[in-house]
py3Dmol code that shows the C-alpha trace and the ligand (Angstrom):
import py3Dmol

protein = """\
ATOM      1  CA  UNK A   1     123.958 132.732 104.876  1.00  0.00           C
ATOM      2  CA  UNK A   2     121.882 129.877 103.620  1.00  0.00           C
ATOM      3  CA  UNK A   3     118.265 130.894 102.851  1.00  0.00           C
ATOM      4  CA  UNK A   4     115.383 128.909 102.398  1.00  0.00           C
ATOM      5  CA  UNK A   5     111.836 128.924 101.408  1.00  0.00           C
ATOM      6  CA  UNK A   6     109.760 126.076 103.104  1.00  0.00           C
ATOM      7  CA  UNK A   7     106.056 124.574 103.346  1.00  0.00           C
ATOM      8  CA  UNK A   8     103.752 123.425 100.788  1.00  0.00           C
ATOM      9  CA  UNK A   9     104.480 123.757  97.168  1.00  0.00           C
ATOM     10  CA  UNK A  10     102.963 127.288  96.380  1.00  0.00           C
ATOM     11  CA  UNK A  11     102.828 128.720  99.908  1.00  0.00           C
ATOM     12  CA  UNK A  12     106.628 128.549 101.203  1.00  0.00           C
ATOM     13  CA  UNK A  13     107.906 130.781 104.034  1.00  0.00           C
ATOM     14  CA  UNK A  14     110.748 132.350 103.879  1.00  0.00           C
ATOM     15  CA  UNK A  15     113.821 131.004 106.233  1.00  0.00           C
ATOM     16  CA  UNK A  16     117.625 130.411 107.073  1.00  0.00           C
ATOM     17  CA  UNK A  17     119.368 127.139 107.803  1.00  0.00           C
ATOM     18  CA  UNK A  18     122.173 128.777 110.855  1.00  0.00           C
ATOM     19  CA  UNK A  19     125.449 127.649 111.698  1.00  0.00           C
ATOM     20  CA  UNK A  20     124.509 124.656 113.562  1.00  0.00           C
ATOM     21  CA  UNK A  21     121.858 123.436 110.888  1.00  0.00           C
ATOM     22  CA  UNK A  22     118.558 124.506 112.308  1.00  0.00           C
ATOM     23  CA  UNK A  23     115.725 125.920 110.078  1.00  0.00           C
ATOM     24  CA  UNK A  24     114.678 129.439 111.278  1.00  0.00           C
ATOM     25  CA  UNK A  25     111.796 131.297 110.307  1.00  0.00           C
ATOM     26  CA  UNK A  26     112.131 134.622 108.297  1.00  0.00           C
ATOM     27  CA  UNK A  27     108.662 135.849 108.193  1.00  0.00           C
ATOM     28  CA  UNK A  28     108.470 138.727 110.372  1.00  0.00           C
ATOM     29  CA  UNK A  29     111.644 140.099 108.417  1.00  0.00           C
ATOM     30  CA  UNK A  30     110.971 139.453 104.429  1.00  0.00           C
ATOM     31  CA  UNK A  31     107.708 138.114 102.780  1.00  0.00           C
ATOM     32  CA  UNK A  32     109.511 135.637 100.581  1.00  0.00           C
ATOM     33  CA  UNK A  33     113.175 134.796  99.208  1.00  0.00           C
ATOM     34  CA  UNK A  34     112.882 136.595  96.008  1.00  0.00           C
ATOM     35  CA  UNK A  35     114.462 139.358  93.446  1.00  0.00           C
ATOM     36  CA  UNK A  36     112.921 141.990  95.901  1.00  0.00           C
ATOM     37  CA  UNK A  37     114.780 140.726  99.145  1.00  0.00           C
ATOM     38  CA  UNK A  38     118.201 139.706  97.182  1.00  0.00           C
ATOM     39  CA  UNK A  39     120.027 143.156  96.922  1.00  0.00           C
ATOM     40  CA  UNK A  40     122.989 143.515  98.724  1.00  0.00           C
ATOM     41  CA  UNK A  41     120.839 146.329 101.216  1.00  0.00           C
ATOM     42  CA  UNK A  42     118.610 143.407 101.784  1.00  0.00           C
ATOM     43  CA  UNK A  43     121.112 140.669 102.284  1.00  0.00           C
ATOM     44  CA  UNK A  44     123.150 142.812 105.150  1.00  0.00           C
ATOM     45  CA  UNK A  45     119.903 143.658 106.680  1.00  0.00           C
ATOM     46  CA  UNK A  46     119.433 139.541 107.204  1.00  0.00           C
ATOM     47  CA  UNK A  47     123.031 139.173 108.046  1.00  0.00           C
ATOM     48  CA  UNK A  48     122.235 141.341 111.186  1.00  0.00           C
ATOM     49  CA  UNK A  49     119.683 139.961 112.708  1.00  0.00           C
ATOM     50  CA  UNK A  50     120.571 137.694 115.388  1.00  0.00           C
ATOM     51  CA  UNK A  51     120.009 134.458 114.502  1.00  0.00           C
ATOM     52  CA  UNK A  52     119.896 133.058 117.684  1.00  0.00           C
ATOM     53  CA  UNK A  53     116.326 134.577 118.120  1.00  0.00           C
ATOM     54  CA  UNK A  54     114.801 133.642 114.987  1.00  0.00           C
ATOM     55  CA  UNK A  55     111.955 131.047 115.725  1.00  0.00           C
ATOM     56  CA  UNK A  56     113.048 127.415 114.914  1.00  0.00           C
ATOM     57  CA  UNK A  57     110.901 125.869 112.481  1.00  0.00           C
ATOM     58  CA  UNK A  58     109.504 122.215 113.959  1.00  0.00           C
ATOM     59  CA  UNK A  59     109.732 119.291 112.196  1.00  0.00           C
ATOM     60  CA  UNK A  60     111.135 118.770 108.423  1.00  0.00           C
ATOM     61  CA  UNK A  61     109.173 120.511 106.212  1.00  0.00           C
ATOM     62  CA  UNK A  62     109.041 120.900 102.395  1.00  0.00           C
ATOM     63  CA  UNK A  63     112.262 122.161 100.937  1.00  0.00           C
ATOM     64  CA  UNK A  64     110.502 124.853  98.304  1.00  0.00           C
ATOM     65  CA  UNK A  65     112.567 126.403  95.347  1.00  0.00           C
ATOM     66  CA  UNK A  66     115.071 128.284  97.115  1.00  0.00           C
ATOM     67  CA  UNK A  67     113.945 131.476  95.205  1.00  0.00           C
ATOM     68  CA  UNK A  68     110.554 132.386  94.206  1.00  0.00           C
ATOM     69  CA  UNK A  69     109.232 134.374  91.523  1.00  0.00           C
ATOM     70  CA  UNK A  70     112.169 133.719  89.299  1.00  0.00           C
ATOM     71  CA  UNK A  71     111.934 136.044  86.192  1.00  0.00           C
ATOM     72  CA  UNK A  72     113.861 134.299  83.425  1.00  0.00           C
ATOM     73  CA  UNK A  73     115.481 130.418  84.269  1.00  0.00           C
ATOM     74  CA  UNK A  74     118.635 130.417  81.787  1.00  0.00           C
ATOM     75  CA  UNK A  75     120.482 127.393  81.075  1.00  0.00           C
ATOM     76  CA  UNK A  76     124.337 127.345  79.922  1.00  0.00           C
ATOM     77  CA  UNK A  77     124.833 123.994  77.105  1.00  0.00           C
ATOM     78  CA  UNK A  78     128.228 122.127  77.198  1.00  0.00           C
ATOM     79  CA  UNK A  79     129.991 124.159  79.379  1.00  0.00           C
ATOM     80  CA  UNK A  80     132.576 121.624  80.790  1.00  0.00           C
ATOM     81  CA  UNK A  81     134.904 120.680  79.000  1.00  0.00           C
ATOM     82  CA  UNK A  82     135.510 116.912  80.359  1.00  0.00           C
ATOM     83  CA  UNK A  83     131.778 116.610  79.415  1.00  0.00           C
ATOM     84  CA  UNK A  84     131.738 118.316  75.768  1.00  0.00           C
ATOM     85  CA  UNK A  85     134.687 115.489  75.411  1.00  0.00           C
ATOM     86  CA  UNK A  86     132.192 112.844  76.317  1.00  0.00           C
ATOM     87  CA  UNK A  87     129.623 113.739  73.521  1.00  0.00           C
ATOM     88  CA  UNK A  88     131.826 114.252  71.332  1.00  0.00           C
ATOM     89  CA  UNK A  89     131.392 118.050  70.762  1.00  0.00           C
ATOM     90  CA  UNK A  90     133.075 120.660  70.143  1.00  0.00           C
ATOM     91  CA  UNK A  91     134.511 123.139  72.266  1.00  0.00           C
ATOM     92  CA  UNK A  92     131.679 125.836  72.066  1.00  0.00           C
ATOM     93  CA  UNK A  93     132.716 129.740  70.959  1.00  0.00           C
ATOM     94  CA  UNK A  94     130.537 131.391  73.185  1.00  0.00           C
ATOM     95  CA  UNK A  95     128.317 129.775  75.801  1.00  0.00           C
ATOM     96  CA  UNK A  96     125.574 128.052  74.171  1.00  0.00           C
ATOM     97  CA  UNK A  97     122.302 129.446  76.020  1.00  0.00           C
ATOM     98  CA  UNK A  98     118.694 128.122  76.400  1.00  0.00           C
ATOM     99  CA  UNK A  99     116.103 128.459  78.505  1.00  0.00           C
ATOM    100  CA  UNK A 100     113.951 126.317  81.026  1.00  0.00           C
ATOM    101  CA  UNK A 101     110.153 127.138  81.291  1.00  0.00           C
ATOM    102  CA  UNK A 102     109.732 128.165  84.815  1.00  0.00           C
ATOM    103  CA  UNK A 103     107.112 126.153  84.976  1.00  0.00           C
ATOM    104  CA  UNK A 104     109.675 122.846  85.544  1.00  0.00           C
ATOM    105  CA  UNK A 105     110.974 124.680  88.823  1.00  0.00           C
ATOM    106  CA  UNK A 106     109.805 122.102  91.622  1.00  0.00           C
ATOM    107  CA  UNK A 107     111.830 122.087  95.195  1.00  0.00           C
ATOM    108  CA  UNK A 108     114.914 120.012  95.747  1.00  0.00           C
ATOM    109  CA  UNK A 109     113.616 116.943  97.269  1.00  0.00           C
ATOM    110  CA  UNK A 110     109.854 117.252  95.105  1.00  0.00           C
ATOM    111  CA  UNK A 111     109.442 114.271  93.012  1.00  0.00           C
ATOM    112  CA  UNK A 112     111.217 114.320  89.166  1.00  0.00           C
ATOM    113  CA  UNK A 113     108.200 112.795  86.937  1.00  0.00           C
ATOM    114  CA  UNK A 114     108.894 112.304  83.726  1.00  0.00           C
ATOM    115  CA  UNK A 115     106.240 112.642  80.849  1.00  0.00           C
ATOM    116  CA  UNK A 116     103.622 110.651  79.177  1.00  0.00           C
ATOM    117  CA  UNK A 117     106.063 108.737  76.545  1.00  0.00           C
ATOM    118  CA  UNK A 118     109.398 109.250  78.054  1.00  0.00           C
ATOM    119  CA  UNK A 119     111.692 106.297  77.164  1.00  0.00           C
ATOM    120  CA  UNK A 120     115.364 109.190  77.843  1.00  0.00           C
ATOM    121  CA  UNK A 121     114.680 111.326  80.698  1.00  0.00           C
ATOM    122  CA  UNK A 122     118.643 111.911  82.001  1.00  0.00           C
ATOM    123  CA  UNK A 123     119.865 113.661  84.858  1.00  0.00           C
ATOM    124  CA  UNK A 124     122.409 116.500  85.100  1.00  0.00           C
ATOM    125  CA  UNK A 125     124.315 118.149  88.391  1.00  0.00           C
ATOM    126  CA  UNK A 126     124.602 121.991  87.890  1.00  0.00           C
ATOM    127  CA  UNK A 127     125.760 124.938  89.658  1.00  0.00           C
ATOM    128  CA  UNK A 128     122.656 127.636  89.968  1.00  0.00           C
ATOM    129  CA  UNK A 129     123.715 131.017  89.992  1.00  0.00           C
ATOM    130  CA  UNK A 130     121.113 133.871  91.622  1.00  0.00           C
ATOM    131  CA  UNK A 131     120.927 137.247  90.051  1.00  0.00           C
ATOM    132  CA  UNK A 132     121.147 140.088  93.188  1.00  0.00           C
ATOM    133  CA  UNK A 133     121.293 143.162  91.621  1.00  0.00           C
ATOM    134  CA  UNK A 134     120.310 144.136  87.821  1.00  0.00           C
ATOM    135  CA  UNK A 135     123.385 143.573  85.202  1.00  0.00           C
ATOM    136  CA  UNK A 136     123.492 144.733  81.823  1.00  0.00           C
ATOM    137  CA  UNK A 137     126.769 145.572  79.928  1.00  0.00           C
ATOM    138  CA  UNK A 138     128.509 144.341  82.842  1.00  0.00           C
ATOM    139  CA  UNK A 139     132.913 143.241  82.677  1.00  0.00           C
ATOM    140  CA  UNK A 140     133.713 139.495  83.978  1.00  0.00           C
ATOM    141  CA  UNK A 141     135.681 141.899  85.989  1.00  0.00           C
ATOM    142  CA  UNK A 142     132.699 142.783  88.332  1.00  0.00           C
ATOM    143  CA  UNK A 143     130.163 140.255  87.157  1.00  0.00           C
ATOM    144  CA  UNK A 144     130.231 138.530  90.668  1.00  0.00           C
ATOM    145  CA  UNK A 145     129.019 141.842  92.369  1.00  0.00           C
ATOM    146  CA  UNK A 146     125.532 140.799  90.379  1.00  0.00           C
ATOM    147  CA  UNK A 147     125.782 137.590  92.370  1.00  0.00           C
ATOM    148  CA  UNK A 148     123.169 136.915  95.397  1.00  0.00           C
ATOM    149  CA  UNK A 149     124.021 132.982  95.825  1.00  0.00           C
ATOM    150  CA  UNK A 150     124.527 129.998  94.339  1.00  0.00           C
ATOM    151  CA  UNK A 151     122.704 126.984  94.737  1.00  0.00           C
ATOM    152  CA  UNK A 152     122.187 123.616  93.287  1.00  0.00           C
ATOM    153  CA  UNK A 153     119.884 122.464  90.333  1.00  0.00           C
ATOM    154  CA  UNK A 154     119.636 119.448  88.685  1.00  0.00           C
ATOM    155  CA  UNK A 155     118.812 120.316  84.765  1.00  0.00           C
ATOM    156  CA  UNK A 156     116.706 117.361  84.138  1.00  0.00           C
ATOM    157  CA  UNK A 157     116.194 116.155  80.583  1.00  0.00           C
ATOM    158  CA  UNK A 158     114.257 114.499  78.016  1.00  0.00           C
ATOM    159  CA  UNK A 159     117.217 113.421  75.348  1.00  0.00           C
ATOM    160  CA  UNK A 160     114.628 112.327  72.882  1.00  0.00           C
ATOM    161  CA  UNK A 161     112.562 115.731  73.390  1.00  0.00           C
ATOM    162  CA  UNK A 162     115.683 117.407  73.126  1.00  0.00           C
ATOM    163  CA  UNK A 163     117.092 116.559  70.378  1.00  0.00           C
ATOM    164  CA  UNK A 164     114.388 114.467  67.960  1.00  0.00           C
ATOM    165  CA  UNK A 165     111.007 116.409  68.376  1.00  0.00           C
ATOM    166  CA  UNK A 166     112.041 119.605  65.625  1.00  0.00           C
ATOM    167  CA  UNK A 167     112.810 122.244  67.927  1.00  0.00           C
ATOM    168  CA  UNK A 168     114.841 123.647  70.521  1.00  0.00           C
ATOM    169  CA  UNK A 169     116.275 122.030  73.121  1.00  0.00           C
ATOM    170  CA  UNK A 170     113.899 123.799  75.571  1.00  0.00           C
ATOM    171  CA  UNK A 171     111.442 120.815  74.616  1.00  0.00           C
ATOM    172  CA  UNK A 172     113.379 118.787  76.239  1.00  0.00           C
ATOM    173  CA  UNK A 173     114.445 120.692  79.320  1.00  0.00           C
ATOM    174  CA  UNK A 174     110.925 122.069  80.264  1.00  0.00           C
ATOM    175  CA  UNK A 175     109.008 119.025  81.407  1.00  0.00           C
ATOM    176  CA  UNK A 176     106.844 119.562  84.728  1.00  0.00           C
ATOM    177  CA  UNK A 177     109.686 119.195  87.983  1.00  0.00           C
ATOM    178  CA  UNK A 178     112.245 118.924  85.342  1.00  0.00           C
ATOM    179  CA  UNK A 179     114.052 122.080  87.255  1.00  0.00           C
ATOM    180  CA  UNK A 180     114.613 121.010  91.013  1.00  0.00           C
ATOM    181  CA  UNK A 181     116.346 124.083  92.715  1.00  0.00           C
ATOM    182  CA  UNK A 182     117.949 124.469  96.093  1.00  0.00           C
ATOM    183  CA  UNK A 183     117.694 123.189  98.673  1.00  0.00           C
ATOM    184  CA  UNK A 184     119.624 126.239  99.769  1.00  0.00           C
ATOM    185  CA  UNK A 185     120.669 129.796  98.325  1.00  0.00           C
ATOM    186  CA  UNK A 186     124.061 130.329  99.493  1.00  0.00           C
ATOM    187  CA  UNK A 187     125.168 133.639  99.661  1.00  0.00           C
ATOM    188  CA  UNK A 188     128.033 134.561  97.172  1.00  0.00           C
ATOM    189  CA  UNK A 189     130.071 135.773 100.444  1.00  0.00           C
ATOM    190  CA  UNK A 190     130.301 132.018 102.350  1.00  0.00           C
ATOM    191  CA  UNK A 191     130.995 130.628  98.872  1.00  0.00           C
ATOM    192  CA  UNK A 192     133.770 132.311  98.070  1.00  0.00           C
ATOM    193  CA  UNK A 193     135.428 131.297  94.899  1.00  0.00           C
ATOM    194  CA  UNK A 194     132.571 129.432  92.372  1.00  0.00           C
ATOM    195  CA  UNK A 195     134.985 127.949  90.659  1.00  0.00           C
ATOM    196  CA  UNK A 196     136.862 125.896  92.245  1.00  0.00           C
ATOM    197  CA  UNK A 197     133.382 123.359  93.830  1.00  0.00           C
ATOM    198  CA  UNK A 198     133.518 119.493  93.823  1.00  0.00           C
ATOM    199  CA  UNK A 199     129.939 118.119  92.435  1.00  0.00           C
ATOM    200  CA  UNK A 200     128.305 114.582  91.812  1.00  0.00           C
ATOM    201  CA  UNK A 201     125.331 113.184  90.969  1.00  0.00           C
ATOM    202  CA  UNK A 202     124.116 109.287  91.893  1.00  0.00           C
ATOM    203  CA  UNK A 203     121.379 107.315  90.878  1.00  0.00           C
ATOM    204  CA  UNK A 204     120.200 104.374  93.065  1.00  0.00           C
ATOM    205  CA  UNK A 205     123.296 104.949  95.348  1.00  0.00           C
ATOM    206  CA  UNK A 206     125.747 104.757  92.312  1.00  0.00           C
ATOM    207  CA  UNK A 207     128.064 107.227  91.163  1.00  0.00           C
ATOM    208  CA  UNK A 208     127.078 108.649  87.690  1.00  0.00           C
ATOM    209  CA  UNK A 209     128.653 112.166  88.080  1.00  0.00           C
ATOM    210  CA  UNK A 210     132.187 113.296  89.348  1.00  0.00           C
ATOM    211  CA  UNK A 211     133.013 116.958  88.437  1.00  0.00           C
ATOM    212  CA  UNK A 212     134.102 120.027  89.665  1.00  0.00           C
ATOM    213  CA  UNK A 213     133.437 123.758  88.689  1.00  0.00           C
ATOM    214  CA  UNK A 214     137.117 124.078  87.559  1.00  0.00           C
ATOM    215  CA  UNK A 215     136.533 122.507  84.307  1.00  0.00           C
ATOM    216  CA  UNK A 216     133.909 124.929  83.186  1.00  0.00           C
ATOM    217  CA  UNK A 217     134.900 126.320  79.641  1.00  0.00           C
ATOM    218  CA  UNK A 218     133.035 129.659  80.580  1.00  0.00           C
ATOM    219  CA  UNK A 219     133.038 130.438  83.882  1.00  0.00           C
ATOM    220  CA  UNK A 220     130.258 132.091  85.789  1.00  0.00           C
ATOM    221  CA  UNK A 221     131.598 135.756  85.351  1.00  0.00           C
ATOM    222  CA  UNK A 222     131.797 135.270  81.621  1.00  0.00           C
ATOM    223  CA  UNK A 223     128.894 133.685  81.569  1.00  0.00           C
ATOM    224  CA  UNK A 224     127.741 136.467  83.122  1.00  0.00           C
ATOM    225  CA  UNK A 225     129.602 139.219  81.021  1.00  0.00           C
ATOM    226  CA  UNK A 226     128.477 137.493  78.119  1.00  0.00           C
ATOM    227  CA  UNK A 227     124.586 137.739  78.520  1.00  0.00           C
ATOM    228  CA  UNK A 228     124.207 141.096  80.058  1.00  0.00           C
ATOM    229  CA  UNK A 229     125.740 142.537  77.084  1.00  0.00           C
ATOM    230  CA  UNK A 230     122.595 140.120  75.290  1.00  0.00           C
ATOM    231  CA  UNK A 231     119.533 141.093  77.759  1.00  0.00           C
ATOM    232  CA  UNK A 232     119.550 142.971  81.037  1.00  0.00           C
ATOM    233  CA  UNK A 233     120.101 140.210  84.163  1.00  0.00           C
ATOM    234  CA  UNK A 234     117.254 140.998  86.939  1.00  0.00           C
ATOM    235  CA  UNK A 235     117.359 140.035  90.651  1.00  0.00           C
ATOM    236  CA  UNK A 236     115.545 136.552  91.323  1.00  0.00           C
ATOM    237  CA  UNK A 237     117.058 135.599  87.302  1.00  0.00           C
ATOM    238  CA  UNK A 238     118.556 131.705  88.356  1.00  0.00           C
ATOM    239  CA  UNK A 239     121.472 130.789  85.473  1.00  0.00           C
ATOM    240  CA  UNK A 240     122.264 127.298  85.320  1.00  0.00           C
ATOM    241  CA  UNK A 241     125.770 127.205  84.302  1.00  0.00           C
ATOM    242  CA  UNK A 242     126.294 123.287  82.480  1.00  0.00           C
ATOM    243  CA  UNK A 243     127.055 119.719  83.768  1.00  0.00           C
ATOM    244  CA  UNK A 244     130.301 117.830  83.883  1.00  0.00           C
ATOM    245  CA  UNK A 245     130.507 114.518  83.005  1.00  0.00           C
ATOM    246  CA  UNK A 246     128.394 111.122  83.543  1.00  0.00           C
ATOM    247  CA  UNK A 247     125.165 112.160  82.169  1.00  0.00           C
ATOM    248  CA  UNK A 248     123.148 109.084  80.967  1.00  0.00           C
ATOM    249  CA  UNK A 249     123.315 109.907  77.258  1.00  0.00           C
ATOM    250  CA  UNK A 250     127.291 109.735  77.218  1.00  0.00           C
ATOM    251  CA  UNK A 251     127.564 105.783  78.809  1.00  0.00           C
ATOM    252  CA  UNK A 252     128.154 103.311  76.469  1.00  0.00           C
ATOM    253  CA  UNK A 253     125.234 101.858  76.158  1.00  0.00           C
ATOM    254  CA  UNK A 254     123.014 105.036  77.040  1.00  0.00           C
ATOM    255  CA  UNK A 255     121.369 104.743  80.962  1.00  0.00           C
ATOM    256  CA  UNK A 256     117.870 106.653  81.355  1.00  0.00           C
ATOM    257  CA  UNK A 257     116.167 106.912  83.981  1.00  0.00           C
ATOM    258  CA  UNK A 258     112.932 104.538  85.027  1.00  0.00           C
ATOM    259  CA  UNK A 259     110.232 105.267  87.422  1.00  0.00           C
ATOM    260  CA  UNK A 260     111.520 103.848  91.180  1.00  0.00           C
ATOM    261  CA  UNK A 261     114.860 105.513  90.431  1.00  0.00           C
ATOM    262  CA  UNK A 262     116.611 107.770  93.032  1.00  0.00           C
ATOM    263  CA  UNK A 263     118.649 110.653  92.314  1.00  0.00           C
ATOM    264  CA  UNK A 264     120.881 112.493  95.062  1.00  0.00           C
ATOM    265  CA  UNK A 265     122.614 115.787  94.208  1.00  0.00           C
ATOM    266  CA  UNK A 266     125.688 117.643  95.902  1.00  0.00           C
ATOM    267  CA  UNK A 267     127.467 120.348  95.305  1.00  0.00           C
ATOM    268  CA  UNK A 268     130.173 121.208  97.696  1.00  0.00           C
ATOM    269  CA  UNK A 269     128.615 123.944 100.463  1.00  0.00           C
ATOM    270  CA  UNK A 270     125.628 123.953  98.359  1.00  0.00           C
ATOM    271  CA  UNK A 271     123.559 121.034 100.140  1.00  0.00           C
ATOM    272  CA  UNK A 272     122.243 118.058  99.069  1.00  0.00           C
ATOM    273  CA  UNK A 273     118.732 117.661  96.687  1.00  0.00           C
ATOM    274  CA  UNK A 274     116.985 113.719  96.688  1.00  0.00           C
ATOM    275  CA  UNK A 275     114.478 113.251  94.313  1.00  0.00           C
ATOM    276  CA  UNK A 276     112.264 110.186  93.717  1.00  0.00           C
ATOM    277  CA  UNK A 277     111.563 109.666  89.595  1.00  0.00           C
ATOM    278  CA  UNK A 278     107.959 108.542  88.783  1.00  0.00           C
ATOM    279  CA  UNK A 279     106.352 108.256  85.313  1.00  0.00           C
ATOM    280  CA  UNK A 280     103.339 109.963  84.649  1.00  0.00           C
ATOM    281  CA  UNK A 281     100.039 107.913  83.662  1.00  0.00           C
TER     282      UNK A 281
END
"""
ligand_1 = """\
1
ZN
Zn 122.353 121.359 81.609
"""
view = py3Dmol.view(width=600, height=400)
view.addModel(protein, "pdb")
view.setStyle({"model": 0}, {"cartoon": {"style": "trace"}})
view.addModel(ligand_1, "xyz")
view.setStyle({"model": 1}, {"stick": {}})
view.zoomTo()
view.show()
């Protein structure tokens, strides 16, 4: 299943995208596309309902986050190894975690702006992973049972926030609409193996990005395995799971962003985000 939320920014509806690509409302089944409605109870419960007489939604609305009320928006650091090789790092021990503010989660298609004095805003194609049910001292072994869906998110950063403003990198991964997420929650079932997903990333029609979820040093069920056994996972948690390579900060010389710019997103099954870049005033 692909799930949706659509409508205005704040007041999305809950809906599916079926097999031949039309939106269908949800409404009179779940209140929203959250932790609440992501169990695997809740997921079969959707999966039987004949889609054939869900209303179809007019128009082209809003894309929304594809999951509301996300509890905590976790970020994985240099988790590819083709793109650790392009900054020059080293091969992390254990996955290197921070977080995103949940106030940066916009909708896949919103507009990216970046902040009053950015000069290095940089993009970044990532696989999302959605929490289902609650993991805590979980094996990589059954990790993916936690798994509602995957989805796409583009981990938008500020490289000079990031990395020269004392602090954590979350300074530079929390701007407003820094954390565009969806357009689609795909459940773990039609995705079938995570790791093995083709993923770019262009910018004005150009190719920055070329990757592929088989070069992740940690994969998504130790990733997983790794932070349950730090925190307890909850249902609607997103993890963001690393970039491969061609982010702006590892060309030679550097390429950031500039208001006008357009950024388009795929990950293979996951949908496609678009996002216009602006600057803010
Ligand atoms: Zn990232």
């Amino acid at each position: 299943m692909k799930l949706v939320r659509y409508g205005e920014a704040g007041a999305e509806k809950p809906g599916l995208i079926d097999a031949d690509g039309v939106l269908r409302d949800l409404s009179e089944h779940v209140p929203d596309i959250t932790g609440a409605t992501l169990g695997d109870g809740a997921l079969d419960a959707l999966r039987a309902l004949d889609t054939s007489a869900l209303p179809k939604v007019a128009g082209s609305p809003r894309m929304g986050p594809c999951v509301g009320d996300i509890g905590k928006f976790l970020c994985i650091g240099l988790n590819y190894s083709d793109h650790a090789a392009e900054t020059g790092a080293d091969i992390p021990e254990h996955p290197i975690l921070f977080f995103k503010a949940n106030s940066a989660i916009v909708g896949a298609n919103d507009t990216v702006v970046m902040p009053r004095g950015s000069t290095h805003t940089d993009w970044e194609v990532e696989l999302g992973v959605v929490i289902g049910t609650e993991a805590k001292y979980v094996s990589k072994e059954n990790a993916l049972d936690h798994v509602a869906g995957y989805c796409v998110v583009n981990d938008v950063s500020e490289r000079h926030f990031q990395t020269q403003l004392t602090g954590q990198w979350t300074k530079g991964k929390s701007c407003d609409t820094f954390g565009p997420t969806g357009p689609w929650l795909v459940t773990r079932d039609e995705v079938g193996d995570p790791q093995n997903l083709a993923m770019s990333l262009d910018v004005n029609g150009t190719r920055m990005q070329t990757g592929n979820t088989n070069t992740m040093i940690f994969t998504v069920a130790e990733i997983i395995e790794h932070l349950s056994h730090l925190f307890t996972l909850h249902p609607g948690d997103v993890i963001t799971t690393g970039t491969p390579p061609g982010v702006g900060m590892g060309m030679k010389p550097p390429v950031y962003l500039k208001a006008g710019d357009v950024m388009e997103l795929t990950i293979e099954g996951l949908g496609t985000q678009r996002q216009d870049v602006a600057a803010d005033a």
